[in-house]
N, C-alpha and C positions, 0 to 999 in steps of 0.2 A: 278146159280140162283142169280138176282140181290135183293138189298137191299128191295124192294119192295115186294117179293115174286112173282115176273114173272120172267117164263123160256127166256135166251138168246138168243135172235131170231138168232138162227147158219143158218136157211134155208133160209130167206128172209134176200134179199140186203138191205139196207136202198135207197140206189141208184135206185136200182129199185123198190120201191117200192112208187109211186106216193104219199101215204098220207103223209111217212113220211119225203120224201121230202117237202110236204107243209109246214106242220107243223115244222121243223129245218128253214126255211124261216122266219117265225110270230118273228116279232120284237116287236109286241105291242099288248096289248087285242086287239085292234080294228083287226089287220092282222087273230088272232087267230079265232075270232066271224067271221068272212069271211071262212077262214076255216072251221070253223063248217057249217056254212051255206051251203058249198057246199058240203060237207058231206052228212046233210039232204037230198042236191037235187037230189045227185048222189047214193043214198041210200045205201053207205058207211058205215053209222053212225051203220048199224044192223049189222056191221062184227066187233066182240067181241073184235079184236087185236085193231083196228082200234080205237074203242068207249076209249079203254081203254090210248092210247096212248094219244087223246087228253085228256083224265085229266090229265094225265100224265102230258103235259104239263100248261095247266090248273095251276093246284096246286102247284105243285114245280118248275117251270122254269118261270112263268111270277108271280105266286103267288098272284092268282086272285081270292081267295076262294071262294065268293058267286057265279061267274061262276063255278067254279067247282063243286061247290054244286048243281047246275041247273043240269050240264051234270051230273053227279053220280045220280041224282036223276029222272032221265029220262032216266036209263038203266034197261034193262029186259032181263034177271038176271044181276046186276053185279058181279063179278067171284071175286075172292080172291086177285087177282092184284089191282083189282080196289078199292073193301074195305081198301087194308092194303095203299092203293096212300093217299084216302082222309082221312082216321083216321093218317096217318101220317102228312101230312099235316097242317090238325087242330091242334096237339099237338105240332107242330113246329111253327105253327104261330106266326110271329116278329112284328104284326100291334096292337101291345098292347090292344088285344082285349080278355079278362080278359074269354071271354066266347065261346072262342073257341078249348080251350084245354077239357074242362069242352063238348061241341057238340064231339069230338071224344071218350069220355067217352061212351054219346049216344049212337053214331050208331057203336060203339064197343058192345052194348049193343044187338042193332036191329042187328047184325051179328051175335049172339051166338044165336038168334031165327033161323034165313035162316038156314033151312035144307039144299039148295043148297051146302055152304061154311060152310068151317072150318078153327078155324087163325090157324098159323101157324108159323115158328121161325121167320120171316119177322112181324107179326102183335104185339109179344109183346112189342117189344122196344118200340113201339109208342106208346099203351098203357102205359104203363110202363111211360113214358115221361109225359104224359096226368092226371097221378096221383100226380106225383110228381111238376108238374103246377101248380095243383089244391089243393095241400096237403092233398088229399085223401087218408090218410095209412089206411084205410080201406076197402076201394074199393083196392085198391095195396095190403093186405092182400089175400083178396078175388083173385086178378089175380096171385099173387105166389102160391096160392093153386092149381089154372087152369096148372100153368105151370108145377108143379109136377102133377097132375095128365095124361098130356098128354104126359108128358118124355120130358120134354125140360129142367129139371131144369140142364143139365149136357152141355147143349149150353156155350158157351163163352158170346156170345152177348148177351143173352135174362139174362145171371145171372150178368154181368158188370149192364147193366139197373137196376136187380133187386136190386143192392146194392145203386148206385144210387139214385134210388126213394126211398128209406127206409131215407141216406141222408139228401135228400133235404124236406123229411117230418120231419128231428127234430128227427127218430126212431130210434137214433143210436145204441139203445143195437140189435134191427135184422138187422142194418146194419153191425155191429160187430163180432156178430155171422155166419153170412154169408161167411164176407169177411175173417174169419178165419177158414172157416169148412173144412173137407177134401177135400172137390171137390176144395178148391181154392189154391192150394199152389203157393212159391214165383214162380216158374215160370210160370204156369200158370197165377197168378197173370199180370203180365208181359206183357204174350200174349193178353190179355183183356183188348188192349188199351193203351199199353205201360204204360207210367207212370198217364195216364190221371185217371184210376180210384184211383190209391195211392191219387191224389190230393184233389181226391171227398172226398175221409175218413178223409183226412189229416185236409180238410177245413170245414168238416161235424161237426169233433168234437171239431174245433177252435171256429166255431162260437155255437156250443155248451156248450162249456166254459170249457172242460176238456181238457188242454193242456197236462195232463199227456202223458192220451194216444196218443194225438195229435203228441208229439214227441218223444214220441215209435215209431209210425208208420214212422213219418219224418225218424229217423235215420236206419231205417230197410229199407226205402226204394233202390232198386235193382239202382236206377239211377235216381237223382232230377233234377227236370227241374227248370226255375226259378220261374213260376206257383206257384209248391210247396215252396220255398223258400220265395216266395213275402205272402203267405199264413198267412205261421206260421208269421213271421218278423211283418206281417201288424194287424194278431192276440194278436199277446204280445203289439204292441206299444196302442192296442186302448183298452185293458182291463188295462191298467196301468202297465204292467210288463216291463219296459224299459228298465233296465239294460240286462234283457233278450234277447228283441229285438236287441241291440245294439250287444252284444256278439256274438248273432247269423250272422248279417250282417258284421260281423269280420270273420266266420266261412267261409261265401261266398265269403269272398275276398281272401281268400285264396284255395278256389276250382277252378274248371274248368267253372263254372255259372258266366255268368258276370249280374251284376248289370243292371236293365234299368228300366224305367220310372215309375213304378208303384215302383219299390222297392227305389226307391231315394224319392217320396213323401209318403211313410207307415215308413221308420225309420228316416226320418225328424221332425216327431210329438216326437219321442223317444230321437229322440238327445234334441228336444227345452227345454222337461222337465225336462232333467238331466242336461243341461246347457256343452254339449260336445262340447265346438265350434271349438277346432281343427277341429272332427271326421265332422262335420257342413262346415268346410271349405272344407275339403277334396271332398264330397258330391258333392258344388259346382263347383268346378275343373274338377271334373268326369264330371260331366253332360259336361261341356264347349270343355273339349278334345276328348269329346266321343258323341257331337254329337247330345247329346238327348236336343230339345227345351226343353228352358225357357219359358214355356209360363204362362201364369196366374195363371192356378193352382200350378205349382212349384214354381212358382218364386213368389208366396203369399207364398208358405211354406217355400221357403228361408229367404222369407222378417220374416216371422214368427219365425225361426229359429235363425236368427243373433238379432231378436229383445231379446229373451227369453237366450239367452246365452249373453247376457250383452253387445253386441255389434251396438249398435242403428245406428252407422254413417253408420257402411257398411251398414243396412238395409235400410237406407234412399239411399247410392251411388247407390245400386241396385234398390230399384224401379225408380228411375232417370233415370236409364238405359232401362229400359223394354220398350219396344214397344207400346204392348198394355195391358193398365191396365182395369178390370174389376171392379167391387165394394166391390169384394173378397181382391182384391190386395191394394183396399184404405183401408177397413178394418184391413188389416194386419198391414201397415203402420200404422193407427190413434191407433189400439191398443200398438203397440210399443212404440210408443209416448207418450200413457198415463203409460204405466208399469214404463216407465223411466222419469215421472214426469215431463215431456214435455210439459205443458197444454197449453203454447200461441201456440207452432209450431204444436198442435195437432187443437186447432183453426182455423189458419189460412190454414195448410191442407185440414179441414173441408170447407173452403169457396173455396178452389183451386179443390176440390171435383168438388163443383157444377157449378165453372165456367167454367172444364171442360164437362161439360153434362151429367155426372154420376148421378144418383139418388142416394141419401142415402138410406142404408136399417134399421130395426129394430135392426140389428147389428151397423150401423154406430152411432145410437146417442148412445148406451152404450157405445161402446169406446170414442167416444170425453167426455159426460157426468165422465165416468169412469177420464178420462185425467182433465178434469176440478177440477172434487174432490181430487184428487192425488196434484193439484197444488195450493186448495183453491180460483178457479176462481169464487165467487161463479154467482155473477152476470152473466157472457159469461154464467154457466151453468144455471141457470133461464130463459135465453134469446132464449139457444138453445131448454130445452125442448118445452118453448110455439112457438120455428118454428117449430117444432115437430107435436104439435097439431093441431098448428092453420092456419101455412100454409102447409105441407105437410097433413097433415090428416090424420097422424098415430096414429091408439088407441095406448096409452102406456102402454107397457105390464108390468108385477110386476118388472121385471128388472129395467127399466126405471126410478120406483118408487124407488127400492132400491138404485139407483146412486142418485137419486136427494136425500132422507136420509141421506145416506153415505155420501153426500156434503154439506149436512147444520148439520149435527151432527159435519165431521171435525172441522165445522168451529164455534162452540158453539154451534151454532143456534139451542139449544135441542127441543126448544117446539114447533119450526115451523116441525123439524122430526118428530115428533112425531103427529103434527095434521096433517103432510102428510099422515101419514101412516090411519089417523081415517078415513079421507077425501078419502083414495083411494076407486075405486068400487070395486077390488077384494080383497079376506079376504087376509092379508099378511101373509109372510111364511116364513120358520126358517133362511133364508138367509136375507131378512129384518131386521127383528128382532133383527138379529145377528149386523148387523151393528149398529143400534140404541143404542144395548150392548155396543158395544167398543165403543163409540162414549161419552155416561155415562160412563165407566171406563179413558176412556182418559181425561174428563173435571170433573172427580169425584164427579159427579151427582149421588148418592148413594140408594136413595129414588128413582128414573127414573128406576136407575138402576135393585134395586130390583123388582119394576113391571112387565120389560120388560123379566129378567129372569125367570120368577115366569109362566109368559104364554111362556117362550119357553121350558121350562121341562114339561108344559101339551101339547104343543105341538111335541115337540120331548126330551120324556125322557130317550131317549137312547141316545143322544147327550151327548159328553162330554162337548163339548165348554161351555154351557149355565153356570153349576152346576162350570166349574173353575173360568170361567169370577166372578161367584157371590162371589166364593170362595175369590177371589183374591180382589177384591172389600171389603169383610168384613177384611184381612186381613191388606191394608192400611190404615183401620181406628184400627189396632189392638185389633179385636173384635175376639179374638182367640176361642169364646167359640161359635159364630157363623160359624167360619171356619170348626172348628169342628163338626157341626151338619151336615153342606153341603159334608165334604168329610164322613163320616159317612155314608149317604144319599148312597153314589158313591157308597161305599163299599157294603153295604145292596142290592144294584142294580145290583153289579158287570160291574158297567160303570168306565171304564179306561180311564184316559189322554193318549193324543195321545204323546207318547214318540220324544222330538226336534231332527230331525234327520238333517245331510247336509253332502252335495258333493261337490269334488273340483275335476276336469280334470287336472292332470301332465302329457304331452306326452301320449295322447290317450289315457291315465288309467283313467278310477273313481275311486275313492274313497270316502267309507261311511264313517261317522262318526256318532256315537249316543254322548247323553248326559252321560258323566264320561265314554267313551268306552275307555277300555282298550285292544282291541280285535286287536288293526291295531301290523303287524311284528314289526312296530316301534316308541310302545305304550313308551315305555322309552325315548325316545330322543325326543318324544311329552311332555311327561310328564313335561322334562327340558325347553324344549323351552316355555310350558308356563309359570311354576315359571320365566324365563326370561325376559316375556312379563310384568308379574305383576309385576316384579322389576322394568324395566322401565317406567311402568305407573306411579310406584311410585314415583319416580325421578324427574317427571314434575307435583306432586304434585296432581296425581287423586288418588281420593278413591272408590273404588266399589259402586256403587249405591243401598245396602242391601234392599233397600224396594221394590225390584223388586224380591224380593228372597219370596214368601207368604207362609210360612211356621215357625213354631214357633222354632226359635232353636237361641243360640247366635249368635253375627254380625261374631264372627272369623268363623266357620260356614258354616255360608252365603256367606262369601266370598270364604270362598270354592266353594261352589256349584256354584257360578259366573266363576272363573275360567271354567270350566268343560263344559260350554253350546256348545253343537256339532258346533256352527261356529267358537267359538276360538279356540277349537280342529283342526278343517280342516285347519283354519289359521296358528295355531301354526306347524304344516305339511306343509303347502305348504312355509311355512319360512324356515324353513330346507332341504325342498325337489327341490324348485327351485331357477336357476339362480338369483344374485342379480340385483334388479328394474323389475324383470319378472313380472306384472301384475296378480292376484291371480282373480281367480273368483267362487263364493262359492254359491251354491244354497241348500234353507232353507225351508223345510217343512211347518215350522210354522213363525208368526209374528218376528221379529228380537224384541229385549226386549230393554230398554232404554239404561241399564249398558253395554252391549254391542252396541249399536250404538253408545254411547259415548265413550267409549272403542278403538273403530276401528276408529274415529276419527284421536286420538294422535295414535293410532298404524301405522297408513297410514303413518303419519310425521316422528312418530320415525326411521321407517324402511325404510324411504323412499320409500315405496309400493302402488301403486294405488290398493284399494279391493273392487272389486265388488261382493257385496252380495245379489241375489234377494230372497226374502223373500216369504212367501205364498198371497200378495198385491203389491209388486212392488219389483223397483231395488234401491238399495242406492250405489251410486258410492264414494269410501272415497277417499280423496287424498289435501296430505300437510294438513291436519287436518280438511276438510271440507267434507261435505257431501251434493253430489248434490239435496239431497231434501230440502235443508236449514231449517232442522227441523222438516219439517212440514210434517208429515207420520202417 
């Protein structure tokens, strides 16, 4: 019996048999509707094989559904074949027609009426299929119950579907239950589709957000395909578990599954964040010897990847190189540009944008917008939002708002931020806000200040940012008895600062660092290398910058706690750790603080080291004592 639920025609030829010769002919509706026509004349159409085979073809070989619906529906009786053709059909539908999985539900429905027929192990799966379209785990409830009652639940096929549809409806505790009951053991398992249903579970409960289980099931399974491997990989890099994903796409370089197209752009988003740009280069070599295009979407997440891992030039040599660029691929370039304080070459980008025929998108004026403020352009970004509105005719969305902020706070221009924000039509949000924050903490606009934090704890009082920024602010006017009431405030809420964290890539290794960690194997010879660092800082005559330390305690102290910030840590390691003039490149959770950016100044000259540290707002490149932002960050 075929997938359909019709017997295999053993007694009639196809050869000899005139209709179905016509019908293997029909290259097109049009051949088929002639067929039928002559069906009708030659009174064909009443022989049941016949009638059935043109939906047959109909539905699935030309995939013509409202003819098929005509012929289904102008048969008397149609037989079991014919129901399980066109409920298949409908629930397989690729014409993005949202209502036609939803019509096999139907006349699944008007089939359990017809005393004629009964489904059968052919009719659930497409059911089955037709729920899980339509995320009916209720109606899918209701059809597992149909299939235990008629003794199908111990089928292969009809209980793969059933696990399936539970899946793709979000129902994973009866998809779980299911695919772990007795009836389903690993080999079993196995037969039911090879590895294709492990994938469904594996990916049911990735994008369910339990990756526990997710790689339980992963590592159990009997033989991964790269399906499953692009699954999980692609599930850790886009919930923020990077290091994960990365670890994992290390695991697959070492199995029998090779790498390809989907899994080279799912842990390119995980390398860009952790700033792996060896493991980033490697990536790209693979793709080149192995074949797989660079086409726009990769090679924006290349261009994205060498932006984010501190490497701008290659990012710009490679889109130079690309063929054909999309406005995905100038995006990725104009954002690189701006992370790396780029602002006239993200400019001028911007005009070679439109000279080549590209449209900008609501993504493109953030990044140039973004790149302007990062470089204090302020005017270009004035210029660009009103091309923005006035000749393309883009409403500008909150973002838009918060760059243009973020661009006139950098740049003093407190009160024109701030009647930006009065003047926008939508209400602003803690992302705004926040910017306007730092913006008063940065030009020590205190009174601003306190405003602006005051409405982002009724707006978001679980935020840490707001309650430190305030803190930190009463703290450089040495108003200790204020500082004290705001962390007080923290404590009573049980809202926690986000602890300084950063990474630094040695030979394909990460490495964490927290603030004062002492956790790395080689936490001592860290330890030395910074008192080392501090000695030579001393030398050429810097002193720690203690009023970036906001807490009440003596300067010796403070300089403590200066030493100990997770990027002099990672620094003070990759000084020890790598070749001498090896290039260090360091990525940082949170904002880089003053004492440390002037710090890694003379630290670049002393050591002769170029340090690139991108921060949670951009990249500061150090080198011979200067810092490619020239201050201004």
């Amino acid at each position: 019996m075929n997938s359909t639920g019709h017997k295999p025609i053993d007694t009639i030829s196809l050869h000899s048999s005139t209709f179905f010769t016509d019908l293997k002919r029909c290259k097109t509706s049009k051949d088929l509707s002639q067929v039928h026509a002559k069906f009708i004349k030659t009174g064909r159409i009443r022989d049941p094989l016949a009638a059935a085979e043109l939906l047959r073809f109909s539905a699935l070989y030309h995939r013509n559904l409202r003819y098929a619906r005509h012929i289904f529906d102008q048969m008397d009786p149609p037989n079991c074949f014919s129901w399980n053709t066109i409920i298949r059909a409908l629930s397989e539908s690729d014409d993005q027609n949202d209502d036609d999985p939803f019509q096999a539900l139907v006349l699944f429905r008007l089939m359990l009426v017809d005393e004629l027929v009964e489904p059968n192990r052919f009719t659930f799966p497409s059911v089955l299929k037709a729920c899980a379209q339509t995320g009916r785990v209720e109606e899918g409830k209701q059809v597992h119950g149909m299939v235990v009652k008629i003794g199908l639940e111990d089928d292969e096929f009809v209980l793969s579907n059933l696990v399936r549809m539970y899946v793709m409806c979000g129902a994973m505790e009866y998809a779980h239950v299911l695919f772990n009951s007795n009836k389903v053991n690993v080999e079993r398992k196995t037969q039911m589709g090879g590895t294709v249903l492990w994938n469904v579970m594996v990916d049911g409960f990735v994008r369910n957000g339990d990756f526990r289980l997710a790689r339980e099931l992963f590592d159990e399974m009997p033989q991964r395909s790269v399906v499953s491997w692009n699954s999980m990989i692609s599930g850790y890099a886009q919930n923020g578990l990077f290091k994960e994903a990365i670890e994992l796409f290390r695991d697959m370089q070492m199995g029998d599954t090779r790498p390809n197209y989907v899994t080279l752009v799912s842990v390119l988003l995980a390398i860009s964040r952790l700033g792996a740009l060896e493991l980033g280069k490697w990536v790209h070599l693979y793709a080149e010897r192995n074949g797989i295009g660079i086409d726009e979407v990769l090679g924006s997440a290349l261009i994205d990847m060498y932006s984010k891992c501190g490497s701008i030039d290659k990012a710009l040599q490679l889109f130079e190189s690309l063929s054909q660029k999309n406005v995905i691929t100038w995006n990725a370039i104009l954002g690189g540009l701006a992370m790396h304080g780029r602002g006239k070459d993200a400019v001028d980008f911007f005009s070679k944008m439109q000279q080549a025929g590209v449209g900008p998108s609501e993504v493109t004026y953030i990044s140039v917008l973004t790149a302007c403020s990062h470089a204090g352009l302020v005017q270009e970004g004035r210029s660009i939002f009103d091309h923005m509105v006035r000749i393309v005719g883009l409403e500008p969305r909150i973002e838009h708002y918060g760059c243009m902020v973020d661009l006139l706070g950098r740049a003093g221009l407190l009160n024109e931020a701030e009647e930006t924000i009065r003047n926008m039509p939508v209400k602003p949000d803690d992302v705004i806000l926040k910017a306007l924050l730092g913006a008063c903490k940065m030009h020590g606009n205190i009174e601003m200040g306190k405003r602006v934090a005051k409405l982002l704890m009724e707006m978001a009082p679980d935020d840490s940012g707001s309650y430190v920024a305030l803190s930190n602010m009463h703290a450089s006017m040495r108003n200790w008895q204020a500082v004290s009431k705001v962390r007080l405030m923290m404590k009573e809420m049980d809202i926690r600062k986000d602890p300084g964290c950063s990474w630094i890539e040695l030979e394909g290794v990460i490495h964490e660092f927290l603030v004062e960690d002492g956790s790395h194997p080689r936490a001592k010879e860290i330890h030395v290398m910074l008192e080392e660092m501090a000695y030579q800082l001393s030398l050429v005559g810097y002193s720690p910058d203690t009023t970036q330390v906001y807490l009440k305690m003596d300067d010796k102290n403070k300089e403590t706690a200066l030493h100990y910030h997770s990027e002099k840590v990672a620094v003070a390691f990759g000084l020890i750790s790598a070749s001498p003039r090896v290039p260090l490149r360091i990525v940082k959770n949170l904002r880089i603080c003053d004492d440390c950016h002037s710090s890694m100044k003379l630290i670049s000259k002393i050591y002769r080291r170029k340090i690139t540290i991108r921060d949670r707002k951009r990249f500061h490149h150090f080198e011979n004592g200067l810092c490619s932002c020239t201050d201004y960050w």
